[in-house]
C-alpha positions in Angstrom: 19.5 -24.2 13.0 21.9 -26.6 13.3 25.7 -26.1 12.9 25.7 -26.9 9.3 23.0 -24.2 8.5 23.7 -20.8 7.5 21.9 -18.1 7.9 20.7 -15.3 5.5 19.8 -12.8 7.8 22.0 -10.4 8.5 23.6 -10.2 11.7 23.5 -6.5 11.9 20.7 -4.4 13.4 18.2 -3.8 10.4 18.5 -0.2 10.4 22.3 -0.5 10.0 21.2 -2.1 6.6 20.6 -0.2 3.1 17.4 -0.5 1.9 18.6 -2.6 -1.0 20.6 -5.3 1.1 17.1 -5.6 3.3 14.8 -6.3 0.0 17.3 -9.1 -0.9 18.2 -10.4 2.6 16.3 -9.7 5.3 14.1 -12.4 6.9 15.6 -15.6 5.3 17.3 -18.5 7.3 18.5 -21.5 5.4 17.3 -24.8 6.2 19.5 -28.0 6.2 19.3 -28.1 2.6 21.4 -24.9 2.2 18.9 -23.8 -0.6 20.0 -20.1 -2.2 16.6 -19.1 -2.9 13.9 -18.6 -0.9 11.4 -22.1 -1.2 7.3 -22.1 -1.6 5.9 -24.2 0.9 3.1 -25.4 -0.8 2.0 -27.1 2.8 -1.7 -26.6 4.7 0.0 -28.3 7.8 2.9 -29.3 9.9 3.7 -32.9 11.6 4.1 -33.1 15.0 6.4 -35.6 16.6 4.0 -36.6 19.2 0.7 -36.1 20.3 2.5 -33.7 23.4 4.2 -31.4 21.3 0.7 -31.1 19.3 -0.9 -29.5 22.5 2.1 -27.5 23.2 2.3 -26.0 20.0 -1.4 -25.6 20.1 -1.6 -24.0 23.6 1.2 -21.3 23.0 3.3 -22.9 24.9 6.5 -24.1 22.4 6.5 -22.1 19.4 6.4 -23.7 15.8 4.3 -24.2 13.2 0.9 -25.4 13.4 -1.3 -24.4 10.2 -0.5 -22.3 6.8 -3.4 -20.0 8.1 -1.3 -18.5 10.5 2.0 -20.0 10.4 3.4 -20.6 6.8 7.2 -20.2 6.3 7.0 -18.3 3.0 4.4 -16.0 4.3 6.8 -15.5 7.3 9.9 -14.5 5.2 7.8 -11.8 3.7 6.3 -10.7 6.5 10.1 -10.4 8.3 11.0 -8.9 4.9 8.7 -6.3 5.0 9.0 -5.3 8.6 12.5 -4.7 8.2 12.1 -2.5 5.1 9.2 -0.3 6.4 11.9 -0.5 9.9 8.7 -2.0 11.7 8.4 -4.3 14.6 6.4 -6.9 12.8 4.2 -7.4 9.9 1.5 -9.8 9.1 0.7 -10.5 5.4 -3.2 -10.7 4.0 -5.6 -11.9 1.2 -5.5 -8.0 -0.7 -5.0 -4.6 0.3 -8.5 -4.4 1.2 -8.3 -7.6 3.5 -5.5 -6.1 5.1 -7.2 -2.8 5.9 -10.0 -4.8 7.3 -7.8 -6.8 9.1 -6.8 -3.9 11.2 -10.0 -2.3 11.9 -12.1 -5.6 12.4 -9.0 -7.0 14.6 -8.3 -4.2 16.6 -11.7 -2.2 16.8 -15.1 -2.5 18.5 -18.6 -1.4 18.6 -18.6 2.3 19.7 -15.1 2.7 18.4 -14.1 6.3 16.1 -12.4 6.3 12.9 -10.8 10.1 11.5 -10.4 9.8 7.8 -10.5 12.0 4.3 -12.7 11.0 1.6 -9.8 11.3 -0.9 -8.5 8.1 -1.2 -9.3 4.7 -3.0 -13.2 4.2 -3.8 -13.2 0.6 -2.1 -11.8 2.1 1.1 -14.3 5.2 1.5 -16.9 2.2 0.8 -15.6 -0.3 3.7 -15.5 2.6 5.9 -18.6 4.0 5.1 -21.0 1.1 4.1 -19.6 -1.7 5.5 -18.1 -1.0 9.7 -20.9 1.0 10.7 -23.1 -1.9 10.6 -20.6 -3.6 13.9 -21.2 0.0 15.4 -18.1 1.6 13.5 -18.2 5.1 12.9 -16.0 7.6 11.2 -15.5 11.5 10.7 -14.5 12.7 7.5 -11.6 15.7 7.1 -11.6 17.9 4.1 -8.8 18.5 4.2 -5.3 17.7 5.4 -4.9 20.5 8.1 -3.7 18.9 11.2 -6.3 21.2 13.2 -9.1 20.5 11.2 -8.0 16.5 12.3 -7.6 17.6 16.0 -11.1 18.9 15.8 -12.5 15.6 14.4 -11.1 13.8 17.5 -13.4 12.1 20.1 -12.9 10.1 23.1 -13.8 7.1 21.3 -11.4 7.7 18.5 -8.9 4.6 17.8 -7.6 5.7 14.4 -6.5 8.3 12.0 -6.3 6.7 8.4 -4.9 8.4 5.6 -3.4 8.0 2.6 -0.4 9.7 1.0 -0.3 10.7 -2.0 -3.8 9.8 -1.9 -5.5 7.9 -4.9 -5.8 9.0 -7.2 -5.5 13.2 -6.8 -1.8 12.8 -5.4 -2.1 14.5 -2.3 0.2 14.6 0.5 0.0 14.1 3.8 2.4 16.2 6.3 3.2 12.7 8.6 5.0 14.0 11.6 2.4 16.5 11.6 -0.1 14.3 11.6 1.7 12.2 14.0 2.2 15.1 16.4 -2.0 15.4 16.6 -2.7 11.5 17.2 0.1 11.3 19.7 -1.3 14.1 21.6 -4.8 12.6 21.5 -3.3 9.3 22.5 -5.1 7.5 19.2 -2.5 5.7 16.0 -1.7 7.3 13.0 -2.4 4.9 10.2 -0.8 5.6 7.0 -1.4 3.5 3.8 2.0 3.6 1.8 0.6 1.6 -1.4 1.7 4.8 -3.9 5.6 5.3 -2.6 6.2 2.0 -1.1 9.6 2.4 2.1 11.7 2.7 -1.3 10.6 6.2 -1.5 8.5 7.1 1.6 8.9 5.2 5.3 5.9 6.6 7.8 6.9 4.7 10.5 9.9 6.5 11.4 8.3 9.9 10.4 5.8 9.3 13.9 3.1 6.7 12.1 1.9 3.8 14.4 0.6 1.8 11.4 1.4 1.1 7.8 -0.6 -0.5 5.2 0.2 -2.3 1.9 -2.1 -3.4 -1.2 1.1 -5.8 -2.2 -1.1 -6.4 -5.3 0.4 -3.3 -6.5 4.5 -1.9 -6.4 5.9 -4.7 -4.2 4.8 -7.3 -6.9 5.7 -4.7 -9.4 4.0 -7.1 -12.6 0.7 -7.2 -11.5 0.5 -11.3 -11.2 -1.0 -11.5 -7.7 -3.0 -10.6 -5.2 -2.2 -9.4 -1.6 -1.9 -6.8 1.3 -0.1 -6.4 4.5 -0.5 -4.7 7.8 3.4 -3.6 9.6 3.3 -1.9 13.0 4.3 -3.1 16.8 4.8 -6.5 18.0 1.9 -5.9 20.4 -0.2 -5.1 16.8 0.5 -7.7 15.0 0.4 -10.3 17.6 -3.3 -9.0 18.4 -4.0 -9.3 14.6 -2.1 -12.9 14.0 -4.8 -13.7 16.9 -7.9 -12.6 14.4 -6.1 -14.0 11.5 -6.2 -17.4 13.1 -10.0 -17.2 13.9 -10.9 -15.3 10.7 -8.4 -16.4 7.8 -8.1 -13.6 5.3 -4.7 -14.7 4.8 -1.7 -14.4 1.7 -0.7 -17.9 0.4 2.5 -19.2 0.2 2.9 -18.9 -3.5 1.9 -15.2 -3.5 4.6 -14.5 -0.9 6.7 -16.4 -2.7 6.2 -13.8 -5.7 6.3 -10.7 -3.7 9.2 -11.6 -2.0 10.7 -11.6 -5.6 9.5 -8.5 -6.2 10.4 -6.8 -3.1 14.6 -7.7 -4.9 13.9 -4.9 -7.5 11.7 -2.6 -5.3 14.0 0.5 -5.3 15.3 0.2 -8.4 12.2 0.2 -10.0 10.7 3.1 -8.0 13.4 5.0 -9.0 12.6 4.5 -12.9 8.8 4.7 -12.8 9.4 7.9 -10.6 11.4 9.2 -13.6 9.7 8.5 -16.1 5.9 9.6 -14.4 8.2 13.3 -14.0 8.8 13.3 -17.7 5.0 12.9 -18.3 3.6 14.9 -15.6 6.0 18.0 -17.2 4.7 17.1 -21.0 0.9 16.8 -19.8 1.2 20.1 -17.9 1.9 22.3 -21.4 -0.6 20.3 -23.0 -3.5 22.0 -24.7 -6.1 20.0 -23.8 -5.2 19.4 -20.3 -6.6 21.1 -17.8 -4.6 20.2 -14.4 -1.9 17.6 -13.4 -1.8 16.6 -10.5 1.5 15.0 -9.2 3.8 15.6 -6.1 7.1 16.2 -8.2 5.7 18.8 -10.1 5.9 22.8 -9.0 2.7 23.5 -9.4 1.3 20.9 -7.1 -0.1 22.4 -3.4 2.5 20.1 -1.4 5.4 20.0 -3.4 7.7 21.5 -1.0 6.7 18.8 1.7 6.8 16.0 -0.5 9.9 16.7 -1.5 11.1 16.6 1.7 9.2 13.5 3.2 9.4 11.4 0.1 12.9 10.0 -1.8 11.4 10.7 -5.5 7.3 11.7 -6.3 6.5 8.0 -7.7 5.0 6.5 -10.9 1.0 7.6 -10.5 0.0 10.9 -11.5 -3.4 12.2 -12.4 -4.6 14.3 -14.8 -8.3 16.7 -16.1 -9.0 17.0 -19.3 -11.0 20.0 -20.8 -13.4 18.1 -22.7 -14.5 15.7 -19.4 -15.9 12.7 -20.1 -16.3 12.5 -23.3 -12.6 13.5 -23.7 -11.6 11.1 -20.8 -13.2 8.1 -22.7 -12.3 8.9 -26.1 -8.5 9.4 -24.7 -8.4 5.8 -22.9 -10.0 4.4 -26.1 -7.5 5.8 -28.3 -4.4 4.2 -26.6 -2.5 1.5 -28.2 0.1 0.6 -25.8 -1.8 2.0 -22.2 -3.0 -0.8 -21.2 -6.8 -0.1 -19.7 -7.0 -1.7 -16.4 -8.1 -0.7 -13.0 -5.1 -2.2 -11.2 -1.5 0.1 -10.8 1.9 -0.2 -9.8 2.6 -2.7 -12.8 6.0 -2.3 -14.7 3.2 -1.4 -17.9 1.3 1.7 -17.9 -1.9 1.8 -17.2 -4.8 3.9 -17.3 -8.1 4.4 -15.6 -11.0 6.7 -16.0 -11.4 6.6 -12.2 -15.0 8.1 -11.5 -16.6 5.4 -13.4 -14.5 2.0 -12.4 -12.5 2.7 -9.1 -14.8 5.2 -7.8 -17.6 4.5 -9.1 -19.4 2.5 -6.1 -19.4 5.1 -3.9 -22.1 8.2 -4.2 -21.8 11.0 -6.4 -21.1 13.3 -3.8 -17.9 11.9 -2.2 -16.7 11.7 -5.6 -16.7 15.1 -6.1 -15.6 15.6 -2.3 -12.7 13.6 -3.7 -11.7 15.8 -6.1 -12.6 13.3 -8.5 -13.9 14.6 -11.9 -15.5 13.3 -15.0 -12.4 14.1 -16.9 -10.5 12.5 -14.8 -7.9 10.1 -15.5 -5.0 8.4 -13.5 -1.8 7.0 -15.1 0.3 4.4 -13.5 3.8 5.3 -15.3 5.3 1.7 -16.2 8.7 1.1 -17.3 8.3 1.3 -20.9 10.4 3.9 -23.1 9.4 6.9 -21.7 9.1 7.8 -25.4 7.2 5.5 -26.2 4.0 5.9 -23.2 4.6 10.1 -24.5 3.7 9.3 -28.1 0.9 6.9 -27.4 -0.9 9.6 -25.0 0.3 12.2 -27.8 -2.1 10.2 -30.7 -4.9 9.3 -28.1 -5.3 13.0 -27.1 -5.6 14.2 -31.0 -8.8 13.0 -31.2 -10.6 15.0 -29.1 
């Protein structure tokens, strides 16, 4: 920078920072221009000033930009952004959530190599683990379970990850991450957590022990459901090795999405906060309900891991799931019934939505791992928005009275 450029980033250490001050600040330099906001550069390349500092940018040997593949500035800022939220080393942005989990494994992994993993998580990762790496000589072991032992057991020496989600998607399970930590760190292999449900405004598994967080920005960090993206935020060393097969590859964010999470990431933990709230107000309502059967959500009592996730997470989040009595037939009738629930596959958008799961999200992978994950014909999962709590309570109250 020159002398008459200030910069945005704070001077302090990150984690001297509150979370808010990080989601509005953090990885932002002004240029010359002395713009307030952050800019889209809406830019495939960069001009070099001479056919030398072409080769040197190109051979590693000056740093600078080369190519929006790898090296876009609005990319960067959320990627710095996002890092310093999640209190990681580094972070490198991607096309979706699913391109960023395949980043990670197709980056990092190679024929021969182990994956530990439990079949209750999204559909379309069970499927890329399942269908899609063993064909480049990927296998995995599946856990029942969340018992760290039962993980130990699963270990072998060709083991590389453990993956998990917590709460998973969409039965709200949760994870015990030092625990977890504590088993992969004795087996020398990386924890890998996907954080898509709680976000770091309500859950950072970095500094609980995890070696690996992954984002689906598609879904809380945009917040309004207008994009499309995914990040991977872990060590220096990591993400260096994965900028290296996002070069060669190209599954990468563009500048304009960025540009919108980055945005999003300013209201992150206030609006956490609120869907939190008002998913708590539901989850309590559904659970005297007459024709539900079970609700599952972390901030409830009657949920298996409530004590842990009130102690690992800052509030329980905006998705919980719930069975009804009647199963599919009831499910349907329900989601077809709504008037304001807006019936979508996607979550995390500041409108409720809701999802008969075992025939859109999960319904590409077999009948058996659906009911390994827990995942019913009367199932359906809400994503709490931030309507009038009222409101979302009265519309689920009229679609329920006809079954």
């Amino acid at each position: 920078m020159t002398s008459t450029e200030k910069s945005t980033q704070p001077n302090q250490a990150h984690n001297a920072l509150g979370d808010e001050t990080l989601a509005v600040r953090a990885g932002f330099e002004r240029s010359s221009l002395m713009e307030h906001a952050e800019p889209i550069f809406a830019t495939s390349s960069f001009v070099f000033n001479s056919a030398a500092e072409a080769a040197a940018r190109f051979s590693g040997d000056e740093e600078g930009l080369l190519y929006a593949r790898f090296t876009n500035p609005t990319v960067q800022v959320f990627e710095k952004r996002l890092a310093a939220m999640e209190q990681g080393e580094a972070c490198i942005a991607a096309a979706s959530g699913m391109a960023a989990i395949n980043l990670l494994f197709m980056g990092t992994m190679r024929a021969g190599d182990h994956i530990v993993c439990t079949r209750t998580m999204f559909g379309s990762s069970v499927n890329q683990i399942k269908n899609f790496l063993p064909r480049y000589g990927i296998e995995a072991s599946w856990a029942n379970s969340f018992d760290p032992a039962e993980w130990a057991s699963l270990i072998t020496d060709k083991t590389r990850y453990l993956y998990l989600e917590t709460p998973t998607n969409p039965l709200t399970e949760v994870a015990d991450i030092e625990a977890m930590a504590a088993v992969a760190k004795s087996a020398g292999v990386k924890l890998v957590v996907d954080n898509c449900f709680c976000t770091s405004a309500l859950l950072k598994p970095l500094t609980l022990g995890a070696d690996v967080v992954i984002h689906s920005a598609t879904k809380y960090l945009d917040g309004q459901g207008r994009c499309v993206g995914g990040a991977v935020v872990g060590s220096a060393e990591l993400i260096e090795e994965l900028t290296s097969y996002m070069r060669s590859i190209g599954p990468c964010m563009s500048p304009f999405n960025a540009w919108v999470f980055l945005k999003g990431l300013e209201t992150l933990s206030l609006r956490m906060q609120q869907h939190s709230r008002n998913a708590m107000v539901l989850a309590k309502w559904l659970e005297s309900h007459l024709a539900v059967q079970k609700v599952h959500y972390p901030g409830l009592e009657s949920h298996p891991q409530y004590d842990l996730a009130a102690k690992q997470m800052q509030a329980a989040g905006g998705i919980l799931s719930f069975d009804l009595k009647g199963g599919k037939e009831a499910a349907w009738r329900t989601i077809d019934n709504t008037k304001l629930c807006s019936v979508t596959g996607n979550l995390g958008d500041s409108r409720t939505t809701i999802t008969h799961n075992a025939s859109t999200t999960h319904a590409r992978i077999s009948a058996q791992d659906r009911a390994a994950s827990g995942v019913t014909p009367g199932l359906i999962r809400l994503s709490v928005g931030l309507e009038t709590v009222e409101d979302i309570q009265r519309d689920l109250e009229q679609a329920m009275s006809a079954i």
